[in-house]
C-alpha positions as CSV (number, residue, x, y, z in Angstrom):
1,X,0.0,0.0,0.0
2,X,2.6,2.4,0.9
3,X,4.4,1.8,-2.5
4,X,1.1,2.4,-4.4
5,X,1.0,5.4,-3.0
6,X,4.6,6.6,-3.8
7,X,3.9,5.5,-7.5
8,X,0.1,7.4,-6.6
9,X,2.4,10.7,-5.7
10,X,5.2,10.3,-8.3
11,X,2.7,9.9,-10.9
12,X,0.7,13.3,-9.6
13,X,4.0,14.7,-9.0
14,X,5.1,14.6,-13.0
15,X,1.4,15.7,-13.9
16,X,1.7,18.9,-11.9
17,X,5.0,19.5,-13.6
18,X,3.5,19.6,-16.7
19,X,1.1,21.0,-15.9
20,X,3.2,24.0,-14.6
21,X,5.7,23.8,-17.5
22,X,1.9,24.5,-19.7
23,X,1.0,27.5,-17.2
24,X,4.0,29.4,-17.8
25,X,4.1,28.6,-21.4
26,X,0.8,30.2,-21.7
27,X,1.6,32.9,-19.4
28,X,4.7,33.7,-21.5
29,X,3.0,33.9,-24.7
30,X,0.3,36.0,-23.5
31,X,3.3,38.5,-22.0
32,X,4.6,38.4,-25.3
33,X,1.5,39.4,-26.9
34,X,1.0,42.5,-24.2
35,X,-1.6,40.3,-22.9
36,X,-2.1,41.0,-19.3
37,X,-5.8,40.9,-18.8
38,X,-8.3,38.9,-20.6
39,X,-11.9,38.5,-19.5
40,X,-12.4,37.8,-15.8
41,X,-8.2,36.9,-15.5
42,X,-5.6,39.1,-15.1
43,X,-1.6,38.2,-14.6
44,X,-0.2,40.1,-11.5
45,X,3.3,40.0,-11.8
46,X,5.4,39.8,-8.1
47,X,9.0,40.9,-8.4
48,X,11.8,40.4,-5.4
49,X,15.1,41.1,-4.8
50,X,17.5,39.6,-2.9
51,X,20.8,40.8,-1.3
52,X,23.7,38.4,-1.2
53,X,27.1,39.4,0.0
54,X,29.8,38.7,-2.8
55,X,32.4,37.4,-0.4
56,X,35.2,38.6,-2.8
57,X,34.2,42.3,-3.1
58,X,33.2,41.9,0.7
59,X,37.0,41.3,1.7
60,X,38.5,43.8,-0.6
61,X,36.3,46.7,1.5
62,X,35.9,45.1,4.9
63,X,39.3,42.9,5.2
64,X,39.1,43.0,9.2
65,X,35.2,41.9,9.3
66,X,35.9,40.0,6.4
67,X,38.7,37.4,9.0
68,X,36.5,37.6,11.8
69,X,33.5,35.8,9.9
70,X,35.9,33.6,8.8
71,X,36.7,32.8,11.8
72,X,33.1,32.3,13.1
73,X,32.5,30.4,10.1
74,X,35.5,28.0,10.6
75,X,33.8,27.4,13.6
76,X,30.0,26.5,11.5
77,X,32.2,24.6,9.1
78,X,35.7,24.4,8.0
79,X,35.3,23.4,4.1
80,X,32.6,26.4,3.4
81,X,35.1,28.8,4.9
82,X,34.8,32.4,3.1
83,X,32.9,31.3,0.2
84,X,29.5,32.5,1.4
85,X,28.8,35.6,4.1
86,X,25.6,35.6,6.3
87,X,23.9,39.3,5.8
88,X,23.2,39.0,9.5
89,X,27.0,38.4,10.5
90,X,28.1,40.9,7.8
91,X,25.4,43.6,9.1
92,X,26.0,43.2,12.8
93,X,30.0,43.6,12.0
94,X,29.8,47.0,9.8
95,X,26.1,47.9,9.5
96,X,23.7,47.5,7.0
97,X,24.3,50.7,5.1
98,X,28.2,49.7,4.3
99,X,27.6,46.9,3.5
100,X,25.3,47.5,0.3
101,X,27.9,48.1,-2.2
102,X,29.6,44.5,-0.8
103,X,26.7,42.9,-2.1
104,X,25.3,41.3,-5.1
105,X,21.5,41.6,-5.6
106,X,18.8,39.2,-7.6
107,X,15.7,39.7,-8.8
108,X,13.4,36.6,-9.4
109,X,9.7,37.1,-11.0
110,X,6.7,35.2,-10.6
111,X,3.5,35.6,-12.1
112,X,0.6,34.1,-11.0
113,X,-2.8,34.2,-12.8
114,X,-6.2,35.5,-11.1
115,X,-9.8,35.8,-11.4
116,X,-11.4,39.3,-11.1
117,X,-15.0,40.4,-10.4
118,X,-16.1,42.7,-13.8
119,X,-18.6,45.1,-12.3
């Protein structure tokens, strides 16, 4: 029974794929038609950005701060050492204002599709 199931889910599990891989197929068709209301649906479009501390550039500004995380993460774990840089450890070391320029930002964007009420 338990097997059926996992077969049960990784059979749903491809469906939903495709059926996602269809959605934004659609949804990037319409987008490149200048399609962004149709009817009752509309495509709201959600954008975030992300900050990400580029540990290179990071070390060229902030060289002191830049050992002392190392330090604290040689401590977390020695193989990752100065490859990635916690915001949090970064911000509480200089501030978050400094430490904007040491950073890398991305942008990811997600559409999603909705129904609206025509009055």
């Amino acid at each position: 029974e338990a097997w059926e199931a996992g077969e049960l889910i990784k059979i749903a599990s491809e469906q939903i794929q495709e059926l996602t891989d269809r959605r934004e197929r659609i949804v990037a068709m319409l987008q490149a038609h200048g399609v962004t209301r149709a009817g009752n649906y509309e495509i709201l479009e959600k954008v975030r950005t992300a900050r990400k501390v580029n540990p290179s550039r990071f070390r060229a500004m902030f060289p002191e701060a830049y050992n002392r995380i190392c330090d604290e993460d040689q401590r977390r774990l020695i193989a990752a050492v100065g490859k990635k840089i916690r915001i949090e450890d970064a911000e509480k070391l200089i501030g978050s204002d400094l430490l904007s320029p040491a950073c890398d930002l991305s942008t990811s964007i997600t559409y999603s599709v909705v129904k609206t009420v025509i009055e």
